[in-house]
Structure formats: C-alpha cells, structure tokens
N, C-alpha and C positions, 0 to 999 in steps of 0.2 A: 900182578906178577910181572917182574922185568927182570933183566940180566946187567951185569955188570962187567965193564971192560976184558975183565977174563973171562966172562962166558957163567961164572959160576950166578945160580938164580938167588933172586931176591923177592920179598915179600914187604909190604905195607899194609895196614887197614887202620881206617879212621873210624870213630864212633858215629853212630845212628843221627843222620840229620831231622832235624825238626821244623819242616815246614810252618811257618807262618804268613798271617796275611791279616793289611794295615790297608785302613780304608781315613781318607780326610775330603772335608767338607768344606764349603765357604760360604760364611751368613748370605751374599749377594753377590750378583753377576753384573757386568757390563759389559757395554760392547761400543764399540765408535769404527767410524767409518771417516774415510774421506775421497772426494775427487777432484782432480784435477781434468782440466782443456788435454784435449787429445793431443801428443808430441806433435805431431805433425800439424794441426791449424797453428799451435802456438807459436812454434818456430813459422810456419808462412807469416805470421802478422809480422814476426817480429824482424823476419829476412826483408817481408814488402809493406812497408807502412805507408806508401802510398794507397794501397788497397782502403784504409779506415773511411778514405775521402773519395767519393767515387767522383767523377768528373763533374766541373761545375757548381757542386755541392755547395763548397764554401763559399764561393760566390754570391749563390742564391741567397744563404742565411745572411753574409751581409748587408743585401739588398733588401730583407724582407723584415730586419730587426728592426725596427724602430715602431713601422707599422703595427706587429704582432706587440711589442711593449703597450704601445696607445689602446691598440682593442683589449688589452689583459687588463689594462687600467680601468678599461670604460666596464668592464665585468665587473668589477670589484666597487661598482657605483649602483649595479643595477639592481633590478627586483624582479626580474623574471623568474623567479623561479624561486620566491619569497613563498616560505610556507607548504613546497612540496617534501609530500612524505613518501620514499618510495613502497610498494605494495607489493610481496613477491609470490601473492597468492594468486594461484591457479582459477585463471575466472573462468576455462573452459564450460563450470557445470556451476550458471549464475544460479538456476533454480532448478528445483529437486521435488518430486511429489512424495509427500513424507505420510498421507492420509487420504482416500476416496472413501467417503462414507457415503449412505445411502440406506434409505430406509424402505424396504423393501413392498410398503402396502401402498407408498406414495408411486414407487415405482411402476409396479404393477398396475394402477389406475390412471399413469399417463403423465402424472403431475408435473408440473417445473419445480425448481427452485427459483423463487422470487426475491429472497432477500434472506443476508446475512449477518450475525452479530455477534460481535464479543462480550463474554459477560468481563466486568468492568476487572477480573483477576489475572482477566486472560486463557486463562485454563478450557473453560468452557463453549462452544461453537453452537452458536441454536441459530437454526434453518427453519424456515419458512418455505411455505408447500400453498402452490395455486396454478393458475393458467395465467400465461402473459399475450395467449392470442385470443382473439374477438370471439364472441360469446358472452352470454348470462351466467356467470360461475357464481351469484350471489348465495345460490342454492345448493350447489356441491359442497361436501364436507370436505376438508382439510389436514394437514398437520402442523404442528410446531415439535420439533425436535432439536432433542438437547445430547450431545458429546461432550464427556471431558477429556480430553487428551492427556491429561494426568495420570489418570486412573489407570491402575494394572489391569484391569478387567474388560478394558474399552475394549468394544466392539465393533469393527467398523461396517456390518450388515445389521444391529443392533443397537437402535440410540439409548442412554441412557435414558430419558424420560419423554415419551411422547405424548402431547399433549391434542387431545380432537376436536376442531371445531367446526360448526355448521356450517360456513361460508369461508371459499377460496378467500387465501390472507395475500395479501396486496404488500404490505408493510410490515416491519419488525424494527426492536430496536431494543438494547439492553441500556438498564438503570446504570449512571455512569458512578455508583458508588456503593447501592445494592444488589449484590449480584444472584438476587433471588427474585427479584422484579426486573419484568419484560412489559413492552407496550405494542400492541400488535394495530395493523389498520385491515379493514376487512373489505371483500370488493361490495360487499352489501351497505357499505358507508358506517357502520360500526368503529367503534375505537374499543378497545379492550386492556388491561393491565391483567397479565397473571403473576402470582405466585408462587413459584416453583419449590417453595418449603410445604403448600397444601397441597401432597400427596393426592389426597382423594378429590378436590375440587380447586383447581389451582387457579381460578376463575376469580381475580381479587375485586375487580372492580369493569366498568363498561357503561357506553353510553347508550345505550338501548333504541330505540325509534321514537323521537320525541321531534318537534318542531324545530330543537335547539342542534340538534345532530344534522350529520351529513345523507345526501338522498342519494351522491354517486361513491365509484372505488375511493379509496385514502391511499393514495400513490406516497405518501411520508409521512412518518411519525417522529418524534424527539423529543427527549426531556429538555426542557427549560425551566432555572428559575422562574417561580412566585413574588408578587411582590410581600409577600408574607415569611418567606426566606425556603419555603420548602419546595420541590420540583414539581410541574405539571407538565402536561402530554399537550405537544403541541401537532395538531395534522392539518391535512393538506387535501381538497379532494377536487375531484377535475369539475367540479360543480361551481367551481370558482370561490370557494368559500375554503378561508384559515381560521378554525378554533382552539381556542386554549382553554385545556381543563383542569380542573382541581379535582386528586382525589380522593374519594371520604372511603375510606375502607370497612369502615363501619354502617353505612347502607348498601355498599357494594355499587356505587356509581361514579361517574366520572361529570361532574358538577362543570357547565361554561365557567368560563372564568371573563375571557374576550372573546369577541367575532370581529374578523376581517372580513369583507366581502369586495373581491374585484371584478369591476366594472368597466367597459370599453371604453363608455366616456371622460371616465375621472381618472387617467390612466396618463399619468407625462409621458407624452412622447419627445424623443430627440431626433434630429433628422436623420440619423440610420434607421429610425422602425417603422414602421407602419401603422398607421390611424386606425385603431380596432371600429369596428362601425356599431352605429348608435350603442344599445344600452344592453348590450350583449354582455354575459360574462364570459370571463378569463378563464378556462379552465384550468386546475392549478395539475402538472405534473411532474415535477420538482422543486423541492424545497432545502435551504442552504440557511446553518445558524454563523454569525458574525463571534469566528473565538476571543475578539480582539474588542470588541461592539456588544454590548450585551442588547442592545435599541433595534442592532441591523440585524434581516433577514433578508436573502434572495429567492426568488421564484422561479419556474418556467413554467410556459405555458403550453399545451397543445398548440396553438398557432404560433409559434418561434418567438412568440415575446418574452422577453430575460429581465426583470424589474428588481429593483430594489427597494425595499419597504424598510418601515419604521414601527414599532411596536407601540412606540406614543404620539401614535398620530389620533390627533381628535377630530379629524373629521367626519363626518357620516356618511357613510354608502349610501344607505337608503333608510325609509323608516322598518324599523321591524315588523314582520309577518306574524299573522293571528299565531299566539301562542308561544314566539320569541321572549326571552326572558331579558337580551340585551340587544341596543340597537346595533346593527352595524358598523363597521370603521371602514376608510375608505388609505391601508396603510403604504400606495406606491407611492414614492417619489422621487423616480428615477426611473429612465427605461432607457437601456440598451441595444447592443443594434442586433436587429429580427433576426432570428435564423429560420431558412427553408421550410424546416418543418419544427414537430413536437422537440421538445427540450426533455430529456429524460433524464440529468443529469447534472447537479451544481455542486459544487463543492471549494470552499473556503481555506486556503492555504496558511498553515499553521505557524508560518516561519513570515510573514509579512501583512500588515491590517490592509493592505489595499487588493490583492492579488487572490483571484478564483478561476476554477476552473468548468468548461460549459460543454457538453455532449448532448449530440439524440441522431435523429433519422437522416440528416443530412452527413453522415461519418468521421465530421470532424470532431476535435478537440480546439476548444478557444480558451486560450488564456486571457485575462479580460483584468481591468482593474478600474476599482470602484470611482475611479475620478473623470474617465471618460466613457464614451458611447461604443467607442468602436476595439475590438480587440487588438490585442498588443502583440497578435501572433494566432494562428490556425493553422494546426496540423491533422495531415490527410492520415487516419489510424485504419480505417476499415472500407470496404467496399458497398458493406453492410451498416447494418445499425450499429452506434455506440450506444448501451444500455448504461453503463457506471462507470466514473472517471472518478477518482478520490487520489488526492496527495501521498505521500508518504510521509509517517509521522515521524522520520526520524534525516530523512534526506530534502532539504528545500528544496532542491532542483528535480525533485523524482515525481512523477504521475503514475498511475496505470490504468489501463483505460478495457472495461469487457466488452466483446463486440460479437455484433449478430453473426460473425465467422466461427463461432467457435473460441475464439483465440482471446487470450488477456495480452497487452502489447504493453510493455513499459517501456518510459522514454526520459530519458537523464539528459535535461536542460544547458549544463555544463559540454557536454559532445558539440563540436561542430556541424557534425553532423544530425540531421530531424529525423534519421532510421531509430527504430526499436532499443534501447540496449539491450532489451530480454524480452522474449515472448515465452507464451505459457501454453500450450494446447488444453483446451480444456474438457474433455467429456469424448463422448460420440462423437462420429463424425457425422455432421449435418445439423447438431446441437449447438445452440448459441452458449456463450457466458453470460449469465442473465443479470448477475450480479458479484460485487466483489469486497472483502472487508479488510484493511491493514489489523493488525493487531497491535492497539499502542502499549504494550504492557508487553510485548513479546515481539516488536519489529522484525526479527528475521521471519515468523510467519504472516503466508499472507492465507484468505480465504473464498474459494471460487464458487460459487453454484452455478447449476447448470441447466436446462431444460429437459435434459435425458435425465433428470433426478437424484444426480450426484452433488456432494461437497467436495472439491477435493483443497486439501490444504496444503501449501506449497514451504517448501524450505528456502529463503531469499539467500545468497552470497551476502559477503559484508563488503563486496563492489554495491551494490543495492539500498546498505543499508546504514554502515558510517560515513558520515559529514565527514568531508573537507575541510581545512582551514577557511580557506577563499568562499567558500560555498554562500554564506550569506551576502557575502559585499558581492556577489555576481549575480544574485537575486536582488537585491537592490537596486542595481545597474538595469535587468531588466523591466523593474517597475516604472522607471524613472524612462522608460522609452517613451515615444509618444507616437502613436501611431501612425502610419503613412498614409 
C-alpha cells in the first residue's frame, strides 16, 4: 500500500515467489602459493650493494683462487675415499639379546656351558653341559641340549631334545652337512657321535675304552674329510695325542683311522719358543682346521706352545703301545712363539690362507700368520682368561673373543683404534663366557654360553656383519706385515 501525489491510495501485489536452491561442484581443486624477500632486505640490498662484499672479502678470494683450483684438481685424482658407502644406520644398539635359554636340570646341578654349535641349517643351537674348573667330572652325568629357534613352540627354559650322558662333555661340534649328527668329546677321554633322528637312543656311534682311545679330557672335536671321501671325527686330548676316526654306524663304533702323538723332543722349535724338555708330551688344548689347507692343522698346548702340523707327515712318534692298532705320527712342523700360559684358543681366518687367531690364560688375543714365528699383532682383551676367540664369517676384519670377565669383546681391525667395537655382557655377574659360536648360515647371530648355565643368543648390527668394499685388500696389507 502507497499513496500517490494526490494523496488518493494505491495497491500492488505480485504472485507467490518460488524459492529455489542450485548447488555446483568441481572434479578438482588447487592451490599455489608464492613468496617473495621481505620489502625491506630487498630494497637494503638493492639501495647498499656494497653490503654483498663484506670488507676484504674479494681480496681474499683473489688471493686464495688458484690454490683452491690446484687442490680441487688434485681431488679429482684421488682415491681416498674410493669405494666408501655411506651407512645411515643407527649403530647405537650394535647387539641385542634376542634368546637366553637354559636348561633347568643342568642349572640346578651347578653345570657350565662348555661348548657351543650350530647345526649345519643354522636353525638349531646344541649346548654342551660340564665343569671347566679342576676336578674329576669324568664320572658326573651331563647334558647335550638341542633349541630350534625356528620353531613356534621354542621354549627358552625347555630344550627341544635333551640328550644324558655319563661323563661331564668337554667338546661339541655339529656335522657340517648333516644336521642330525653331532660329535661330542667327553672329559673321561671318550669321543662319541649322536643321532638326533634316534629318538629313543641317539647314541650312533663312540670310542669306548680301548688302547686306541684317549686316557685324558678331549678339549676339540671336528669333522674332517677321509681319504675315502666321507667325514671322520677328529679330537684332541691334553694327553698329547691327535686321533682320527672313521665311523661304522653299523657296529656303533668310531674306528682309528690316524694317530698323531706329540712329543717334546720331536717338536721344531723357533727361537721365540721354548725347548719342551726331554720326552715329555704336549698336552693338546686347542685345535684349529686349515679352510684353505685341507694337510694343515694348529694346536695349543697347556705350556704356551702354538704348532703347526701336517696331516701327512710320516714320521713316527714312537712305537705303538701293547694293543695299539696303528703306530704313532710325529705331525709338528712349525712352532710358534710361546705364550705364558695354556692356549685355550685357535682359530683360522676364513677370508685369508695365512692369518689365525690365538687366546688363553695370559688375556691376550694374537693374530699370527702361518709364515713367521712371532705374531703380527696382540691385543690386551681381558684381565681374565680368554676361553674362545673365532673370526667372523662374514667380516674379515672382525674377531670375538669370550673372557674369564664375563664379557664377549669384539674388535673390528679396520678401527684405528684396538678398543672393543661391541661388547656383550654375558650371564651372571661373577660368570665367565665360557664359550662362543658365529653362525655361518645366519651371521647376524652370534652364540654365548656361560658358566651360570645359560646360552644366550645375540642379534649382531649389520656394522658387525656386512664387508666393506676395501675390507679384504686391508687384510691383506695386514698379513703382509712383518713383525717388529
């Protein structure tokens, strides 16, 4: 309603509005951005362009160009740094306990772990149960126990298969092809092979108490080819005597094959060692096979002698003893220079045919190499005994070494530095590492026993465990040292 210049009223109306409502979409969005220098530094550059060159500046670079071309030149010539791969992994946590097993009857009775082995799969960890201090353990019963780490069901206070034998075991070793045969050495001078497929008597074969056997502990065991082509059991007993058996499975015995027997007299010495006196034996407590040499073997002895034998040596020790089936051999020839004490420890580096490594009571580690007398390097690992020093099977420059502290101490060759690259605590405290196993089928584990009765199995970094480019030609260099 509105009025109109005279006043008289007027009316309008429109028809009913129809609200609607439209909606639009779009397949895809974007968006962009941009920036610019703040107004004000860009205008000061651009008002004071002296500012770009601060005093002296340009001076300097003229002064310094020619030299910096020359050294950029001589870069571009060089090799320092030929074959480095950067590594951007976290080596804060080199090693990791991934397994403590322990078998609870061994525990309870006080036992060590003495020795440890991988079956040839990898999978499987069998421990060995004895006393490593003084005493008659020939008559105490034992165990052998088997873990697979595979297994869903693994139990780490529960071995897979425990195996009982009548005398404290000294030695172990797994069949490097069948991983159902084990070779065990007994401290009652016994050798034995089981069977881990015979359930009810896994007892395959063993040397019984015969003239041809051993009278003291079997401180090493190991398969070696036959000259027949098939493996025999080769040990070691601090009695001075090295035999090699063949075994018949089908009488259940472990048949001589050879005898080595060492003697003070027939014993090269070099002038780093000492003159064993008169006709005394050597008694043997380490033994080391040649991966490179299928003829060479190393020994150690309770008196610091470190020798090198030969498997086809014809000479004769002595005549054989009433009831001897073969005569003696007489197989050193080479001796090393003495250590302090017992040698508990040799082992043969996988990555070069001359280069081993040598431990026991006096705490060091010697790297040694088979073409001179005197080592090529000793390092201070323990305060204590070193029990087991073995290579790593996949790092040339790597060792690790178990010690009467407790502790497993690995040491990577490449470091300037001779400290630890990785220590391991192992066990109890006041418990040695009695013994130690790489696993070559599985390199990132390693495996510890212990004297408190545990195994425990360790998780290695791949700092620990992948080679270097350089890695071999710097082991090389080290062999090629000659000692001071």
């Amino acid at each position: 309603m509105f009025g109109d210049a005279a006043g008289a009223p007027r009316g309008s109306q429109t028809t009913d509005g129809r609200p609607t409502d439209a909606q639009v979409q779009t397949g895809s969005t974007s968006s962009s951005q941009t920036q610019t220098d703040p107004p004000d530094q860009t205008q000061g550059l651009q008002q004071n362009p002296d500012h770009l060159d601060p005093p002296g500046l340009k001076d300097f670079l003229q002064r310094v160009e020619e030299d910096v071309i020359r050294q950029l030149l001589r870069n571009t010539r060089s090799h320092a740094f030929h074959g480095f791969q950067a590594n951007w992994e976290d080596h804060r946590n080199l090693v990791s306990c991934v397994h403590r097993l322990h078998h609870a009857g061994a525990v309870e009775r006080g036992l060590h772990v003495t020795a440890v082995s991988w079956s040839c799969t990898g999978s499987v960890i069998v421990s060995a149960y004895g006393r490593m201090d003084d005493g008659d353990w020939s008559t105490h019963s034992s165990h052998v126990c088997l873990w697979n780490l595979e297994s869903r069901r693994l139990d780490p206070q529960q071995a897979d298969l425990v195996i009982n034998v009548t005398a404290a075991i000294t030695a172990v070793c797994c069949h490097p092809h069948l991983p159902a045969l084990i070779a065990g050495g007994l401290h009652s001078g016994e050798v034995v092979v089981w069977d881990t497929r015979r359930t009810q008597d896994p007892l395959l074969a063993q040397t019984g108490m015969s003239a041809d056997s051993h009278r003291e502990p079997v401180y090493q065991v190991a398969w070696v080819p036959l000259q027949r082509g098939d493996l025999g059991v080769l040990s070691a007993c601090s009695g001075g005597r090295v035999l090699l058996w063949a075994v018949d499975p089908h009488r259940g015995r472990l048949v001589l094959d050879s005898s080595f027997t060492l003697k003070g007299q027939q014993v090269p010495h070099s002038s780093s060692s000492l003159k064993a006196q008169g006709s005394s034996l050597v008694g043997v407590t380490a033994l080391a096979l040649s991966p490179w040499d299928p003829d060479v073997f190393l020994v150690g002895s309770e008196g610091g002698l470190l020798l090198r034998c030969s498997f086809s040596s014809k000479t004769p020790a002595e005549a054989p003893s009433e009831g001897q089936s073969l005569t003696p051999r007489a197989p050193a020839v080479f001796s090393f220079r003495q250590s302090s004490g017992p040698v508990h420890s040799v082992h043969c580096s996988p990555f070069h045919r001359n280069l081993f490594v040598s431990a026991g009571t006096d705490g060091q580690v010697h790297l040694c190499t088979l073409l001179q007398a005197d080592p090529l390097l000793s390092l201070r690992v323990s305060d204590s005994y070193v029990f087991q020093v073995q290579w790593s099977p996949t790092r040339p420059l790597v060792f690790a070494a178990a010690t009467g502290q407790g502790g497993v101490q690995m040491f990577d060759l490449s470091h300037r530095s001779l400290r630890p690259a990785a220590s391991v605590q192992q066990g109890a405290a006041g418990g040695a590492a009695a013994c130690l196993a790489f696993n070559d089928h599985n390199p990132h584990l390693l495996a510890v026993g212990s004297t408190d009765g545990t195994v425990s199995v360790w998780q290695l970094s791949s700092e620990l465990t992948e080679q270097s480019p350089r890695e071999r030609s710097q082991l090389e260099q080290i062999a090629n040292q000659v000692a001071g």
